[in-house]
C-alpha positions in Angstrom: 0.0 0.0 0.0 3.2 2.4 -0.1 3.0 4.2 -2.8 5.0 7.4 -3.7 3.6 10.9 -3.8 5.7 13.7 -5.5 4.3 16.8 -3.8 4.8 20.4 -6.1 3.7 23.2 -3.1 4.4 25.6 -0.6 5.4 25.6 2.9 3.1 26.5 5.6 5.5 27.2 8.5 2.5 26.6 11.0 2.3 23.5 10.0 -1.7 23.2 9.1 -1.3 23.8 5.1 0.5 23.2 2.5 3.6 20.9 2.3 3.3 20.4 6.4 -0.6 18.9 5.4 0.5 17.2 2.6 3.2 15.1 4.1 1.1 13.9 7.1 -1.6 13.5 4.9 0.5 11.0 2.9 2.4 9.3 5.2 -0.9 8.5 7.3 -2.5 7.0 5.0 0.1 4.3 4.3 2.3 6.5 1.3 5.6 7.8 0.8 5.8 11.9 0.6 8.6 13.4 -1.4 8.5 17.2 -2.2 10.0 19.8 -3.9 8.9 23.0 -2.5 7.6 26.4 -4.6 7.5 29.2 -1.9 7.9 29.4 1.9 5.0 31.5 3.4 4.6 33.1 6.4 1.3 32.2 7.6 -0.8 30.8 10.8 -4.9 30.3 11.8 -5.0 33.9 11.1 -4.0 35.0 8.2 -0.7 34.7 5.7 1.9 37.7 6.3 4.7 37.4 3.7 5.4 34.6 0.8 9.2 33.8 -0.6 8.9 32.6 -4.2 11.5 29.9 -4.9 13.5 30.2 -8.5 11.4 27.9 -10.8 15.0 26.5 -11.9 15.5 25.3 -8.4 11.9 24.0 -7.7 12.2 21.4 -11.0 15.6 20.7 -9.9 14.5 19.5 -6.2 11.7 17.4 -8.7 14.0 15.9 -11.0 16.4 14.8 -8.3 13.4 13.2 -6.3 11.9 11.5 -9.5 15.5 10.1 -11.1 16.1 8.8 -8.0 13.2 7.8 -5.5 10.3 7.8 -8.8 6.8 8.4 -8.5 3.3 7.1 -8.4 1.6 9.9 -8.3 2.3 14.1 -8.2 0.4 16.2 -6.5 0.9 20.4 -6.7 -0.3 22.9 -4.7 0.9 26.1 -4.7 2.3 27.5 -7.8 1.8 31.3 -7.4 3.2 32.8 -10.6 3.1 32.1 -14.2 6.9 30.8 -14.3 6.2 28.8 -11.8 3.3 27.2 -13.7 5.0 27.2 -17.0 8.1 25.2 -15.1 6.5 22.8 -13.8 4.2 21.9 -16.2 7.3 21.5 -18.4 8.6 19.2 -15.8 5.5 17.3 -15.9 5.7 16.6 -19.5 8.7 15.7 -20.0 9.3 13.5 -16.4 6.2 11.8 -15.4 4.2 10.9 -18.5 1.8 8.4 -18.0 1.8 9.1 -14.2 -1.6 10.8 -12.2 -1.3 14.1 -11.4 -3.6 15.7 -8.7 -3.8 19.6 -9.0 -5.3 21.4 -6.4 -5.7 24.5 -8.1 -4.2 26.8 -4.9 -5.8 30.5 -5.1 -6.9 32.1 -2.1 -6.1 30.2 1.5 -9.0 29.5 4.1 -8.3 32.9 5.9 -9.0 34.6 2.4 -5.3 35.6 1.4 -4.3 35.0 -2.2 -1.8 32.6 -2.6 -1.9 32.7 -7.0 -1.1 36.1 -8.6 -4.1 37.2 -10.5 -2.0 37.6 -13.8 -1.1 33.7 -13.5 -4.4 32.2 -13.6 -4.3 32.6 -17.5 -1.1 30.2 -17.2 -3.0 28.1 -14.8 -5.7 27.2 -17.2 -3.8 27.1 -20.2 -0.3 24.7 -18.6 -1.9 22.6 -16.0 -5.4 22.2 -16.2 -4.7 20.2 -19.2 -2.3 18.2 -17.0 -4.4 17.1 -14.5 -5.8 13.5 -13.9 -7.8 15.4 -11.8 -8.9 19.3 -10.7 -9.8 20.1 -7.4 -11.5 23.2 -7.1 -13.4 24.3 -4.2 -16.2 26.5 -5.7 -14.8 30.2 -5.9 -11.6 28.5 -7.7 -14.4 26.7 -9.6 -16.3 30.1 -10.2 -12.9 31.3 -11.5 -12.0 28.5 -13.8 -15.5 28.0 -15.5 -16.7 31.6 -15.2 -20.2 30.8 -14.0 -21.9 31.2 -10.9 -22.5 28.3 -8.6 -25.3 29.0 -6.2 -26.5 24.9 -6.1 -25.5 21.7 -7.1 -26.9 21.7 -10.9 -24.4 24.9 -11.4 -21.6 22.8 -9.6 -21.9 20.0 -12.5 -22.3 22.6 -15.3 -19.1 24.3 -14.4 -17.5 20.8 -13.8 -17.7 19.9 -17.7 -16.8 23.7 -18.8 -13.8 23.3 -16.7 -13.3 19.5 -18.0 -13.7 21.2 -21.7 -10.2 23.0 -20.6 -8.5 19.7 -20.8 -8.9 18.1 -17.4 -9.7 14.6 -17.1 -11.6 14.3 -14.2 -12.8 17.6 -12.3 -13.8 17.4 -8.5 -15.5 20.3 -7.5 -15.9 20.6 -3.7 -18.9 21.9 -2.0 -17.7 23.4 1.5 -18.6 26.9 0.5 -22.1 26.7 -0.4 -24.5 27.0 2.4 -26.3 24.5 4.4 -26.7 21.5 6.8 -25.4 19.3 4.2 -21.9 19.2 1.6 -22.3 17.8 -1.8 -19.0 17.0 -3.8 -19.4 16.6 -7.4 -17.0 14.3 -9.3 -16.7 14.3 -13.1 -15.4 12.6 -15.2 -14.4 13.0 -19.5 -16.6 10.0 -19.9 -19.6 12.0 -19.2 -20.2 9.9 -15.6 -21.2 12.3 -13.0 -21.1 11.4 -9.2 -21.9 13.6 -6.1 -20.6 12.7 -2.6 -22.5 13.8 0.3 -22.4 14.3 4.2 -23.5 16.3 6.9 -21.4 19.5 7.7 -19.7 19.4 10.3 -19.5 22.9 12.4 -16.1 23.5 12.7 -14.0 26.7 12.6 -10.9 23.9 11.8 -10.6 24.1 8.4 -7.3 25.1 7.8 -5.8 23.1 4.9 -8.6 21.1 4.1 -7.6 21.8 0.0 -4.2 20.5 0.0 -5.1 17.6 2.9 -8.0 16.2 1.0 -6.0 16.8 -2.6 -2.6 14.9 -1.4 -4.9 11.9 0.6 -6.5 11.3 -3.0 -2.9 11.5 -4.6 -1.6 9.2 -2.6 -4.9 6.5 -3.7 -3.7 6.9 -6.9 -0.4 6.2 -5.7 -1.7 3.2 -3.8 -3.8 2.0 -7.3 -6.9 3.1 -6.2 -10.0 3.8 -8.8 -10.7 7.7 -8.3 -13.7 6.9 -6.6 -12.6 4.8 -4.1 -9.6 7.7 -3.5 -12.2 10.4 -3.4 -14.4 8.6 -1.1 -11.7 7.3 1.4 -9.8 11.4 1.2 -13.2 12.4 2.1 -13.7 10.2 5.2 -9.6 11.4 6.3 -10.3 14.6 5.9 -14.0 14.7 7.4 -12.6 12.6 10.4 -9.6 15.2 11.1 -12.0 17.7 11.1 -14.2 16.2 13.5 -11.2 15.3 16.0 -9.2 18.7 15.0 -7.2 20.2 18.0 -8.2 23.6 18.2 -5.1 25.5 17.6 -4.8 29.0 16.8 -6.8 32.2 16.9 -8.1 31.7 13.6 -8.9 28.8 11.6 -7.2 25.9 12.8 -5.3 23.0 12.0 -6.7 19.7 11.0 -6.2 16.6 13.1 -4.3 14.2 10.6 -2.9 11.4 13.0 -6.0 10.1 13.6 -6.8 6.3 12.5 -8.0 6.2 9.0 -11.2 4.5 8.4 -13.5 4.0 5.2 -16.4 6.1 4.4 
């Protein structure tokens, strides 16, 4: 059940998002995290107070290295805040890990509403690693912003998941924490025209920070382990629903998951 999960993002130096989530994410659920890091950001519960771009040269270099040596089963990015970035990495992707899934959580704005993808790079998003992406994990202001509707219900969700699948991807979950209610619908498509929603009861919790990148690298790492999408949809969903449930309460803001807790099906 190893399986190893080449993680493209940035560093959350509280530990809750990014690279910090995706690693225990991983690693918990039975896979091997390897990473090559985009940006180091200075962030907590609260809010995210300064962001160090790494060169795009050195961020495929710490990939390359990783990939010729330990490989991959499955990449995952995050964070990729400019349009060099993008452009780099999706050249990395083509030309190192074809034929291997690639999970991209399509980073824009982090849970405390800071914006972690510079609006002049979402042009580069769509056009370099949408295409890319075995699947697309939008929640749905990202997914607002990559289809260009309005979602205001689940018939909107799956209308903007095949516009946003017409952009290339191959599958497109679109994730439905923001919309209101007692209830949160997740709506998986696929290019094969199958359509399947996900549901459970929302559970009222201010803990919610990295929710994105947890749920995104726990499905990477299913495809990792051979898992069908589904099942590694449904079994990131009941990780990620579970460490919210059984989150610490950390911070002033909104906090950190709880990702050492035992991992059980959905």
């Amino acid at each position: 059940m190893m399986g190893r999960v080449l993680i493209i993002a940035g560093s959350d130096c509280s530990g809750g998002a990014g690279i910090q989530a995706d690693i225990k994410s991983v690693t918990v659920l039975g896979g091997y995290a390897a990473t090559a890091i985009t940006a180091l950001t200075v962030q907590n519960t609260t809010g995210v107070f300064d962001v160090l771009g790494i060169d795009p040269k050195l961020i495929v270099h710490q990939a390359e290295v990783t990939i010729d040596d330990i490989g991959a089963d499955a990449i995952k990015t995050g964070m990729l805040h400019s349009a060099p970035v993008i452009e780099a990495v999706a050249e990395f992707i083509r030309a190192k890990a074809t034929g291997i899934p690639v999970v991209v959580d399509p980073v824009m704005v982090s849970q405390s509403g800071s914006r972690l993808l510079n609006e002049d790079a979402v042009d580069a998003l769509i056009k370099h690693m949408v295409p890319l992406a075995t699947v697309l994990t939008p929640n749905i202001p990202e997914a607002e912003v990559l289809s260009g509707l309005k979602i205001n219900g689940e018939a909107d969700m799956i209308e903007a998941a095949y516009k946003i699948g017409d952009l290339g991807a191959e599958a497109v979950l679109i994730k439905g924490g923001h919309a209101k209610g007692d209830k949160i619908v997740d709506i998986l498509w696929r290019r094969d025209g199958d359509v399947e929603g996900f549901e459970g009861d929302r559970i009222p919790s201010e803990n919610n920070h990295g929710t994105g990148c947890s749920l995104a690298s726990a499905i990477a790492t299913g495809l990792a382990q051979g898992m069908d999408l589904s099942d590694a949809v449904a079994r990131a969903r009941a990780f990620v629903r579970e460490a919210i449930r059984t989150a610490p309460n950390y911070g002033k803001g909104n906090g950190p998951l709880n990702h050492a807790h035992p991992v059980t099906g959905e």
